[in-house]
C-alpha positions as CSV (number, residue, x, y, z in Angstrom):
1,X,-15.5,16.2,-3.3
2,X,-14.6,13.4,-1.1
3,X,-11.2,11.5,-2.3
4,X,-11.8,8.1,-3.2
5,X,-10.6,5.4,-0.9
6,X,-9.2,7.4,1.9
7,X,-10.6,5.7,5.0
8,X,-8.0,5.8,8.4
9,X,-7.9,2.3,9.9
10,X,-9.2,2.8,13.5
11,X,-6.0,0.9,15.0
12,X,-6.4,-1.1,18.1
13,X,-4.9,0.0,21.1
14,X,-1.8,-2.5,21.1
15,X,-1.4,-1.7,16.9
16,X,-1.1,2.3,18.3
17,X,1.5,1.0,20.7
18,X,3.7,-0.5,18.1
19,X,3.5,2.1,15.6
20,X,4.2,4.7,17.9
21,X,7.8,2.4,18.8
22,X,8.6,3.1,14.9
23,X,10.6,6.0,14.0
24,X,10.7,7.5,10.4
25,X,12.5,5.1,8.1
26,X,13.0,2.8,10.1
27,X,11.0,-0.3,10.7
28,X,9.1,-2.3,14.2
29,X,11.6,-5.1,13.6
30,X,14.5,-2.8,15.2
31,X,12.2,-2.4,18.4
32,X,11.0,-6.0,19.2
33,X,10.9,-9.0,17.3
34,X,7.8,-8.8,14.7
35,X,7.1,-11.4,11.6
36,X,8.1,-10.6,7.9
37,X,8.4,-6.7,7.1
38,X,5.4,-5.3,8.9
39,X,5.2,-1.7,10.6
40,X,7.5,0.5,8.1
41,X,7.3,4.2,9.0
42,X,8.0,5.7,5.2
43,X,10.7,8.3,5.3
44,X,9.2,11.2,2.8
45,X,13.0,11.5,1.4
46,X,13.2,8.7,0.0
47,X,11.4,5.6,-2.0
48,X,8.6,3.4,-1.0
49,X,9.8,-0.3,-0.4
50,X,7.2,-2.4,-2.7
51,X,3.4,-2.4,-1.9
52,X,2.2,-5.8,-1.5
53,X,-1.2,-7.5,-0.8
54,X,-0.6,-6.6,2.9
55,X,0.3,-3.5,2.7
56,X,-2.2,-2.4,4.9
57,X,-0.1,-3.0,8.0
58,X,3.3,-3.0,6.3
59,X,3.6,1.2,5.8
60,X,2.9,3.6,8.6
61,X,2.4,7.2,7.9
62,X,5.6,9.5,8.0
63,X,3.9,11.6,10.3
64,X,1.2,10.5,11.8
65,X,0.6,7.7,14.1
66,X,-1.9,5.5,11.3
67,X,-0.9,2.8,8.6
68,X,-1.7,4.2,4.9
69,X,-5.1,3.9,3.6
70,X,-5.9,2.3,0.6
71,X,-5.5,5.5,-1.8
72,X,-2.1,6.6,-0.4
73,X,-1.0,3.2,-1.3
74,X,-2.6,3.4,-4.5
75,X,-1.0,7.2,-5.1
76,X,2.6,5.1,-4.3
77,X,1.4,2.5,-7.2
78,X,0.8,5.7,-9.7
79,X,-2.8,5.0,-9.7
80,X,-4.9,8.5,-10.5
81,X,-6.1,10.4,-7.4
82,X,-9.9,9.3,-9.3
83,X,-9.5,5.4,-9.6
84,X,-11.7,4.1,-7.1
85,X,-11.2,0.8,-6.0
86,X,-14.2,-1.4,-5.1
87,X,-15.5,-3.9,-2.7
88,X,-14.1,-4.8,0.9
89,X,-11.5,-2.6,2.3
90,X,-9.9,-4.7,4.3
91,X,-10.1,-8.2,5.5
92,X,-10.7,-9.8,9.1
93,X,-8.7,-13.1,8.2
94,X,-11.7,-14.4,9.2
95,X,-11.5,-18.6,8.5
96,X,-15.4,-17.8,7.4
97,X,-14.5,-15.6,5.1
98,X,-15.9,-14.7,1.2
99,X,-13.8,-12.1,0.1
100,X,-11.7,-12.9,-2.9
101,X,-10.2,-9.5,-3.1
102,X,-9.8,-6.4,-0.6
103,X,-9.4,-3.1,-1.7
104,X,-6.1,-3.2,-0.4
105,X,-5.3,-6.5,-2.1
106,X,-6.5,-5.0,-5.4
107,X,-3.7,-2.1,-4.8
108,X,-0.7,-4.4,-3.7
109,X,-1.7,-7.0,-6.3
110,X,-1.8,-3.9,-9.2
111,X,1.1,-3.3,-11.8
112,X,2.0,0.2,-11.2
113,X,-0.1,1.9,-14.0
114,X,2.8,4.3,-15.1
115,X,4.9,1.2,-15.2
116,X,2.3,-0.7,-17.5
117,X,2.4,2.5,-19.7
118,X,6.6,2.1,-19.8
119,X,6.3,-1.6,-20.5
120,X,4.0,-1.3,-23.4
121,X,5.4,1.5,-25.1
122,X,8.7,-0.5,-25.4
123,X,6.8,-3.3,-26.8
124,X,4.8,-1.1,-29.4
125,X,8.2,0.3,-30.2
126,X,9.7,-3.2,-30.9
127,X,6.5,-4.6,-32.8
128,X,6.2,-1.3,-35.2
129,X,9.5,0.1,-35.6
130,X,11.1,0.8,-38.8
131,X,14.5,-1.5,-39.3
């Protein structure tokens, strides 16, 4: 059985370039000057930073020279290894474009299921405990 949502990017050349510059936990922005928090190589020792809407080029593999695909980030989210996210993986930034939602965007946009179990169970205890 094939896992759900776990496509590799096919990087361009210059995209290999920079994330081959990036050491494990550490980030592109102590190589060269880059915008916001892009290029993160994850350290497996240690947490994930937040997974956003573009997550797919802020987190590079621990070990191998690729950003994370959609169900890695999704496994950092909590999401079950069967929740299949729909509809476009990943966007051009096309100024044509129709996509409302990326896969990717689905995943970064997500409350954390386990979280969302945490949250609710607190309120369920407030709503219907005894006092």
């Amino acid at each position: 059985m094939a896992i759900k949502n776990h496509v590799v990017t096919a990087h361009a050349p210059t995209t290999l370039e920079k994330i081959r510059k990036v050491r494990v936990g550490s980030k592109l922005a102590n190589e060269q000057k880059t915008f916001g928090s892009t290029y993160r190589r994850l350290d497996p020792n240690k947490p994930s930073p937040t997974v956003t809407r573009s997550g797919y080029r802020d987190f590079i593999h621990p070990t191998e020279d690729r950003m994370l695909t959609v169900r890695e980030l999704a496994c950092l989210q909590s999401f079950p290894i069967d929740w299949e996210f729909v509809g476009v993986r990943l966007d051009s930034y096309s100024s044509k474009r129709v996509t409302t939602m990326t896969q990717f965007g689905q995943v970064g946009n997500a409350v954390p299921p386990l979280l969302a179990e945490a949250v609710a169970q607190q309120v369920m205890k407030c709503f219907f405990s005894e006092q």
